[in-house]
C-alpha positions as CSV (number, residue, x, y, z in Angstrom):
1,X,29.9,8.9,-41.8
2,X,30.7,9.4,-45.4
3,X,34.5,10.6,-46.2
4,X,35.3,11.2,-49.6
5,X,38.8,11.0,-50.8
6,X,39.6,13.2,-53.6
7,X,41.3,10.5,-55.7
8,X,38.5,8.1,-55.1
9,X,36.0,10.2,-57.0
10,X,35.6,7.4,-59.2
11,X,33.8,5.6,-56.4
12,X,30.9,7.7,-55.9
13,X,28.5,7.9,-58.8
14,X,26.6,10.8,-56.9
15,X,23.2,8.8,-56.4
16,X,22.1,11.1,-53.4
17,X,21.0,7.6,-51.3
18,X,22.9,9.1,-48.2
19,X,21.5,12.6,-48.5
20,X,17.9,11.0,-48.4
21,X,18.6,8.7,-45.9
22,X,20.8,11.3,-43.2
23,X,18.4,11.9,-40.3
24,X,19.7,14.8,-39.3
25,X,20.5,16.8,-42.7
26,X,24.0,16.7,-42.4
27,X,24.0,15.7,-45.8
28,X,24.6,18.2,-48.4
29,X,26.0,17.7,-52.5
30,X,28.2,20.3,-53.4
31,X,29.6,20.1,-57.0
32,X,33.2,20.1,-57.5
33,X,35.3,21.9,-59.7
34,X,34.1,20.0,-63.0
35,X,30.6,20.4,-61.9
36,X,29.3,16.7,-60.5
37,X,27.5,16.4,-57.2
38,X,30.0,14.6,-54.2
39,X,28.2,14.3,-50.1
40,X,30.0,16.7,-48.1
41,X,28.9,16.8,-44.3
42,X,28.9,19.0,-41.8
43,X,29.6,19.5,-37.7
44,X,25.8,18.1,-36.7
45,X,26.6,14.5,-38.2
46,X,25.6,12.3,-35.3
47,X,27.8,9.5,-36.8
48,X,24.5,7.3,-37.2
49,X,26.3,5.6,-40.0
50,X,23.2,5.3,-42.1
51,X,25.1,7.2,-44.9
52,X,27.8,4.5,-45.0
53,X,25.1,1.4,-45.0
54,X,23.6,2.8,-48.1
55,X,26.5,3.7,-50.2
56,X,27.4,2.6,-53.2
57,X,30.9,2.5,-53.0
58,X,31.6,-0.6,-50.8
59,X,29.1,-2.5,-52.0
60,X,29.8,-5.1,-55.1
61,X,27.7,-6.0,-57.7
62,X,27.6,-8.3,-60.7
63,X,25.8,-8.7,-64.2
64,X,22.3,-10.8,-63.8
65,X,23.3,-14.8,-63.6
66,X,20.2,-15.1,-65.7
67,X,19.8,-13.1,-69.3
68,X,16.6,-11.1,-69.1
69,X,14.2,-11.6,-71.7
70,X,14.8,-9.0,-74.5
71,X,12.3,-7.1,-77.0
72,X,12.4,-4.8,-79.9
73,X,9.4,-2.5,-78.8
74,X,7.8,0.6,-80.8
75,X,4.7,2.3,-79.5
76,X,1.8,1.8,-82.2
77,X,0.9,6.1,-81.2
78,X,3.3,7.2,-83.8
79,X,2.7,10.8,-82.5
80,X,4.4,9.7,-79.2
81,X,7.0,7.6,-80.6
82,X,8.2,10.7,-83.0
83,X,8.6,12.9,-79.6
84,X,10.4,9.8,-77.6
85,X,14.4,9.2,-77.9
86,X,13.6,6.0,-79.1
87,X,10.9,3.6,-79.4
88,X,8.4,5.6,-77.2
89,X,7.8,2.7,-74.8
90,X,9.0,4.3,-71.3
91,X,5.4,7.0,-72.1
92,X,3.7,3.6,-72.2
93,X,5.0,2.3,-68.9
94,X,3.8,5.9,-67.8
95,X,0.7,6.0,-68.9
96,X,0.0,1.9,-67.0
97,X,1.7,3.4,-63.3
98,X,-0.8,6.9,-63.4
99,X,-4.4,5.1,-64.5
100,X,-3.3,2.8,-61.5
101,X,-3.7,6.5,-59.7
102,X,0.3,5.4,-59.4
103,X,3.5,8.2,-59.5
104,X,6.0,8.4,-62.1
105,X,9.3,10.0,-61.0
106,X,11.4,11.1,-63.9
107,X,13.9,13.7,-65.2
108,X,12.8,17.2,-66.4
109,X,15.3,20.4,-67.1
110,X,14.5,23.2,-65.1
111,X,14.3,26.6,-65.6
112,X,18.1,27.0,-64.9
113,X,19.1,24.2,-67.4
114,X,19.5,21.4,-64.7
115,X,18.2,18.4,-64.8
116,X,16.6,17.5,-61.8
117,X,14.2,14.2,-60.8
118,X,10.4,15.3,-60.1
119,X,7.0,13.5,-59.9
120,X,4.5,13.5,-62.2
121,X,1.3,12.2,-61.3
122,X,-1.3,13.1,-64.3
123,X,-0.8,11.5,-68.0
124,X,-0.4,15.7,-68.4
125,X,2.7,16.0,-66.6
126,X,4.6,13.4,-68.8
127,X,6.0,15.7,-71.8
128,X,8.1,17.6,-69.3
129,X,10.0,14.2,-68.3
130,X,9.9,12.2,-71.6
131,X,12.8,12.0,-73.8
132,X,16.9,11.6,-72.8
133,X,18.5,13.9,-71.1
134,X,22.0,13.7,-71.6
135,X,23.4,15.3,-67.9
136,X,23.3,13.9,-64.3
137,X,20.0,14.4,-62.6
138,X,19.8,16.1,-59.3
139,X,17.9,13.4,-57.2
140,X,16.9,16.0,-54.4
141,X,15.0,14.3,-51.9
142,X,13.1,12.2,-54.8
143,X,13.7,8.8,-52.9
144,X,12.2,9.9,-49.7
145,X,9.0,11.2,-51.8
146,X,9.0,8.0,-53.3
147,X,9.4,5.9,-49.8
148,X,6.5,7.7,-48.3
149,X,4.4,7.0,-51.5
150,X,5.2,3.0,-51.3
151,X,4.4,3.0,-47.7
152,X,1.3,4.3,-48.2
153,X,0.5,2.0,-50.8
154,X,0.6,4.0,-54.1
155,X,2.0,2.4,-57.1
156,X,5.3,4.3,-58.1
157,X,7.1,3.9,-61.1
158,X,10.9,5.0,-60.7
159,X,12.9,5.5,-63.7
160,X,17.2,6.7,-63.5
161,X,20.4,5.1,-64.6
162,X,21.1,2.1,-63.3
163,X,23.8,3.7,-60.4
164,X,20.4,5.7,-59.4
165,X,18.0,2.8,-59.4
166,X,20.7,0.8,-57.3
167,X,20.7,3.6,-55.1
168,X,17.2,3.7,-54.3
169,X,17.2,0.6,-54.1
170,X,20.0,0.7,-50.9
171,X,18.1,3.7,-49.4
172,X,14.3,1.6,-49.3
173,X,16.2,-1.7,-47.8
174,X,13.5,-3.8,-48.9
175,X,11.5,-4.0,-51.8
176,X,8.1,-3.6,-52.4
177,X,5.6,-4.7,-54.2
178,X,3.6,-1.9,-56.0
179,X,7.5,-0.1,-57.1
180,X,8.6,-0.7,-60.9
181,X,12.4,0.3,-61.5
182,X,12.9,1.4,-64.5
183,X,16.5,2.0,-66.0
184,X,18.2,2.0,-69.2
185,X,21.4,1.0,-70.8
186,X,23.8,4.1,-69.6
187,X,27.2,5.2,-71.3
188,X,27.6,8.0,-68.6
189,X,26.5,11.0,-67.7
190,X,28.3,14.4,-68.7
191,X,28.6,17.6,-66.4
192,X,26.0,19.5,-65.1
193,X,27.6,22.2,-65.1
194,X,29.1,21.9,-69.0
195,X,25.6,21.8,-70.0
196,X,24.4,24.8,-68.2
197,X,27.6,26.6,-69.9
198,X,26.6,25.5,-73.4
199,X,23.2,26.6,-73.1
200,X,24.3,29.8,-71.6
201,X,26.6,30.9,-74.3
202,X,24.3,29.3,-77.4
203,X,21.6,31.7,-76.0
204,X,24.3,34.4,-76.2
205,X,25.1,33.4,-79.6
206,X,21.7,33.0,-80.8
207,X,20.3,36.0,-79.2
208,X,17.1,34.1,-77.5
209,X,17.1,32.7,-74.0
210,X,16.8,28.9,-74.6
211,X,14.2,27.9,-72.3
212,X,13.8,24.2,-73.8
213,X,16.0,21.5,-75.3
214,X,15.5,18.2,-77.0
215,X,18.7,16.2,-76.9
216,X,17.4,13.9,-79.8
217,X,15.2,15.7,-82.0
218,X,14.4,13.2,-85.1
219,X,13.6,16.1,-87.5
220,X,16.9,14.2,-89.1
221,X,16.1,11.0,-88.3
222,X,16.5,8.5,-85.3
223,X,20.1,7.8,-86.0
224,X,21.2,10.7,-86.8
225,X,19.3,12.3,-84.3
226,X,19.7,16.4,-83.6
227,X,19.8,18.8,-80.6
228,X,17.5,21.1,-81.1
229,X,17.4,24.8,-79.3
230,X,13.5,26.3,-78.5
231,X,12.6,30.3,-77.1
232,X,9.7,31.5,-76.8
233,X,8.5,31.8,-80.9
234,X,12.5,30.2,-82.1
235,X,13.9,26.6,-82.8
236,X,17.0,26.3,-83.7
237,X,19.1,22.7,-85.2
238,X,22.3,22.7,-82.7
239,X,23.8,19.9,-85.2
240,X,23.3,16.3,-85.2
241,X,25.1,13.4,-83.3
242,X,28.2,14.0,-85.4
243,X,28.3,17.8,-85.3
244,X,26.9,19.0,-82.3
245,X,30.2,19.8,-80.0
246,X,28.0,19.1,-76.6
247,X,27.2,15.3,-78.1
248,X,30.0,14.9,-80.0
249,X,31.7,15.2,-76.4
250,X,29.8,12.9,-74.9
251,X,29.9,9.9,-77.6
252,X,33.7,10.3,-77.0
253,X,33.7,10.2,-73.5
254,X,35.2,13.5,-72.9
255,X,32.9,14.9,-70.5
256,X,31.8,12.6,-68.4
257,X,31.4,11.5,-64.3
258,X,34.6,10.1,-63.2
259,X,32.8,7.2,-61.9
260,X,31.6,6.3,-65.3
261,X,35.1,5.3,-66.3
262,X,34.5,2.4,-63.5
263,X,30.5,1.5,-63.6
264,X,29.8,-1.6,-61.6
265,X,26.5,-1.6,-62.7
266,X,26.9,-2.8,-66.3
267,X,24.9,-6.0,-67.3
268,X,21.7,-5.2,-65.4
269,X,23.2,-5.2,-62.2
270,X,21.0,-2.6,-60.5
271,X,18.0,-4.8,-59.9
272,X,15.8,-3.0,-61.6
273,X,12.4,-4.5,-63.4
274,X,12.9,-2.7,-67.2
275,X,15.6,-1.7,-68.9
276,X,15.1,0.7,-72.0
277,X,17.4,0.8,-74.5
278,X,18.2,2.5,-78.2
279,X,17.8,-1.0,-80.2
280,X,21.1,0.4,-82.5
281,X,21.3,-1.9,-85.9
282,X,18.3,-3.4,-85.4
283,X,18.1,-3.5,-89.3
284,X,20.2,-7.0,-88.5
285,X,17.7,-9.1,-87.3
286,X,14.7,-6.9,-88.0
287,X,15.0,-5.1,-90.9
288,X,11.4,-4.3,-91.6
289,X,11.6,-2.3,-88.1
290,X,14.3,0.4,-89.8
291,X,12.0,2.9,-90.3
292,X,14.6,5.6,-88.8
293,X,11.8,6.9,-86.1
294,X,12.9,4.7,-83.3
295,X,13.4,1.1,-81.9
296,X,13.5,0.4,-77.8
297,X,15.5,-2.2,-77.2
298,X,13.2,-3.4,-73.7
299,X,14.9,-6.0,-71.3
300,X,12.6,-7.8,-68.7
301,X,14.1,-8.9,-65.6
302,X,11.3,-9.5,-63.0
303,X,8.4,-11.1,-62.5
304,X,6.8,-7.7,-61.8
305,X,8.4,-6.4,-65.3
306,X,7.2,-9.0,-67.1
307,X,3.4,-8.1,-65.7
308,X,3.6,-4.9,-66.6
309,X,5.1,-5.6,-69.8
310,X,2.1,-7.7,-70.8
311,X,0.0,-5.4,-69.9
312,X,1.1,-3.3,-72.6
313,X,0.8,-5.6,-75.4
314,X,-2.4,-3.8,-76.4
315,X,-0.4,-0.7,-77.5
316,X,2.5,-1.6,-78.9
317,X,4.8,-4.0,-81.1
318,X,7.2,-6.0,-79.8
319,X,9.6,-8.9,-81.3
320,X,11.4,-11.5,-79.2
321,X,15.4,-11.0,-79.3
322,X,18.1,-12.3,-77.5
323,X,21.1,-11.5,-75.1
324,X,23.1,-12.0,-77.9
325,X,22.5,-9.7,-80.2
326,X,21.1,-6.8,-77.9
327,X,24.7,-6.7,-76.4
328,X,26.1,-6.8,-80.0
329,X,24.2,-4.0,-80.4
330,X,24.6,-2.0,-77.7
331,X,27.9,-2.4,-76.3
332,X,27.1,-0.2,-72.9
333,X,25.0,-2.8,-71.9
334,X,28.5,-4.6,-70.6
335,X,30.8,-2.1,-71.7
336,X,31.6,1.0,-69.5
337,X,33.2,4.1,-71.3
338,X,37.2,5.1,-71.6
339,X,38.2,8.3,-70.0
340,X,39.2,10.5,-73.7
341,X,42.9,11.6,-73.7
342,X,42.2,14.9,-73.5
343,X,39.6,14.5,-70.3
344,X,41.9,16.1,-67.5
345,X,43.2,19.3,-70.5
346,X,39.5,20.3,-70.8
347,X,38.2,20.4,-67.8
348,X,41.5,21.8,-66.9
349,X,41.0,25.1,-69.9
350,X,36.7,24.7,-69.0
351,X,37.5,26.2,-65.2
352,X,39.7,29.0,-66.4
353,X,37.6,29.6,-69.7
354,X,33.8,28.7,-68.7
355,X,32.4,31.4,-71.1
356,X,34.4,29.5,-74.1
357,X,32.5,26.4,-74.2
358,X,31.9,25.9,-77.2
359,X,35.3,26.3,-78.6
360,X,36.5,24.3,-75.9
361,X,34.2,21.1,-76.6
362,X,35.4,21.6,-80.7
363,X,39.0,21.5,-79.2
364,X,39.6,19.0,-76.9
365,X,36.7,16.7,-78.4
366,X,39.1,14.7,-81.5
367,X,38.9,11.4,-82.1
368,X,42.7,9.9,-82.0
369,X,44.0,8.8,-85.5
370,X,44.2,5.0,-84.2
371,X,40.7,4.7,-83.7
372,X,39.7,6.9,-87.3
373,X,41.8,3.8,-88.8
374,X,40.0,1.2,-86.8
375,X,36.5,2.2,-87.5
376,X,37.2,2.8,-91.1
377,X,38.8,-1.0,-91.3
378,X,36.0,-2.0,-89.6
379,X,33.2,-0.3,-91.8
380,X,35.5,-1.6,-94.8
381,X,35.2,-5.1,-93.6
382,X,31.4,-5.3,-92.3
383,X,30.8,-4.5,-95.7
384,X,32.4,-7.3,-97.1
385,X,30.8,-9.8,-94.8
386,X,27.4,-7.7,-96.2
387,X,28.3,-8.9,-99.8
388,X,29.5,-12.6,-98.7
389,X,27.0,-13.2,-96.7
390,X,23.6,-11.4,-97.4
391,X,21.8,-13.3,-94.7
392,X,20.5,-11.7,-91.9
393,X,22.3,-12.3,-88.6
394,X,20.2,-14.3,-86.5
């Protein structure tokens, strides 16, 4: 059976393959003190070992010998790309799976602020699980309900990070034919449970019980995108990227899974048919792309991807790149995250001071002087290179 270690956290990326697969519900994820989901089993474990077999934590995986084919995509529905994070292609692979009468699991927030992985199967049912959310997804039992939909030969189209996808992927033990994986290029995934306590006290602050959020809003822009707050007749602008305390957290890394620190899944190494992608400085190779309402950066690495891909041609734009400059753009792609200095302080102050959220992601959330000084030599000297060398990088 499954025995986690408390200093081995950083081995379990909390993908919920052994709760699905435990035959005898012995199997249950209890968050720990910083809020992310760890297996904790009980006295009816029959010591099957199924749990152990489809762990992630033993097993060892390595970026794809073979680049993928890479893509700068937009959907041509502008209306749909303006309510996408990005490029609104992932609505497109949607829309494909359910006219095949297929299933689309995604991630929706619930009524309690977590994120949670349901099933959609109507073109309807798609604005609850469009966009990014920027918090671990509780899987539930999503990967049996997707099981018994391949077996019984519906078309499924499965889309998580790419520790999720490989854990699917471990729980079916085979693959089939009519499921499409779909990932995307992951920096991490911040606490559950920090969320829920910034949406709690904003709705104290505000006055209004937030009942929806949009991570990246582009009422300012793709780039710069906002969070913005919705109650029932009230939206409110959270901040942008840069001012928002819950994102600026997580662009520096603060709050994030421990296992994050230690992805083995970077480099499309989760066997999954798409990757999504923000397609960040596109403006490089494509500048007459920079509109500022969204690229998807869309990687290809199956034969069954590359059908489906095709089979959207019809309905959107799409440019050949290369491995080359997608991971110059996009550093996740190989790079995994740095725990932030202050990391253990905060979640430290956030268990004694839950209700001070806020003020507690504004604290601990600094970027160290070393890298202020390092960006600023390197915007200093990009635009140099801009003024000597005015050609596009190809």
């Amino acid at each position: 059976m499954i025995v986690l270690i408390t200093y081995k956290k950083h081995e379990c990326c909390g993908c919920f393959a052994c709760l699905n697969v435990c035959p005898s519900g012995s199997i249950e994820m209890v968050c720990d003190s910083e809020g992310f989901p760890y297996p904790v089993v009980d006295a009816t474990c029959t010591r099957c070992g199924k749990c152990v077999i489809v762990c992630q934590r033993r097993k060892k995986y390595a970026p794809m010998a073979v680049y993928s084919d890479f893509f700068a995509c937009l959907n041509k529905d502008s209306s749909v790309r303006y309510k996408s994070s990005s490029g609104g292609v992932f609505s497109l692979l949607a829309e494909v799976c359910l006219k095949m009468e297929g299933a689309v699991f995604g991630v929706e927030l619930d009524s309690g602020y977590q994120a949670v992985h349901t099933c959609v199967t109507e073109v309807a049912g798609l604005e609850q699980i469009r966009r990014s959310k920027y918090v671990q997804s509780n899987i539930g039992l999503a990967f049996r309900d997707a099981r018994n939909r391949l077996a019984s030969g519906q078309r499924v189209l499965f889309c998580g990070t790419p520790c999720q996808i490989a854990g699917l992927k471990g729980y079916l033990g085979c693959d089939y034919e009519n499921l499409l994986a779909v990932d995307f290029i992951c920096r991490g995934v911040p606490s559950p449970s920090v969320f829920k306590a910034y949406i709690a006290q904003m709705s104290k602050m505000l006055g209004y019980r937030i009942k929806a959020v949009n991570f990246r809003d582009k009422i300012t822009g793709w780039k710069g995108f906002s969070m913005v707050l919705y109650a029932d007749d009230f939206q409110y602008n959270a901040g942008n990227c840069d001012k928002n305390p819950f994102m600026k957290a997580f662009l520096r890394d603060l709050t994030l899974r421990p296992s994050c620190y230690k992805c083995k899944f970077k480099g499309i190494a989760s066997s999954s048919d798409i990757t999504l992608a923000d397609y960040w400085n596109v403006h490089t190779k494509f500048p007459d792309l920079d509109d500022d309402n969204g690229i998807s950066l869309v990687a290809v690495n199956s034969p069954k991807g590359k059908n489906i891909f095709t089979a959207l041609s019809n309905n959107m734009e799409f440019y050949p790149t290369n491995h080359r400059h997608a991971r110059k753009t996009n550093p996740s792609l190989y790079k995994y995250a740095k725990p932030h200095r202050n990391r253990a302080y905060f979640f430290h102050a956030f268990s004694e001071k839950p209700n001070t959220i806020v003020s507690l992601l504004e604290q601990y959330a600094t970027t160290p002087f070393g890298a202020k000084l390092k960006w600023l030599a390197f915007s200093i000297l990009a635009k140099i290179y801009r003024i000597v060398f005015p050609k596009k990088i190809s």
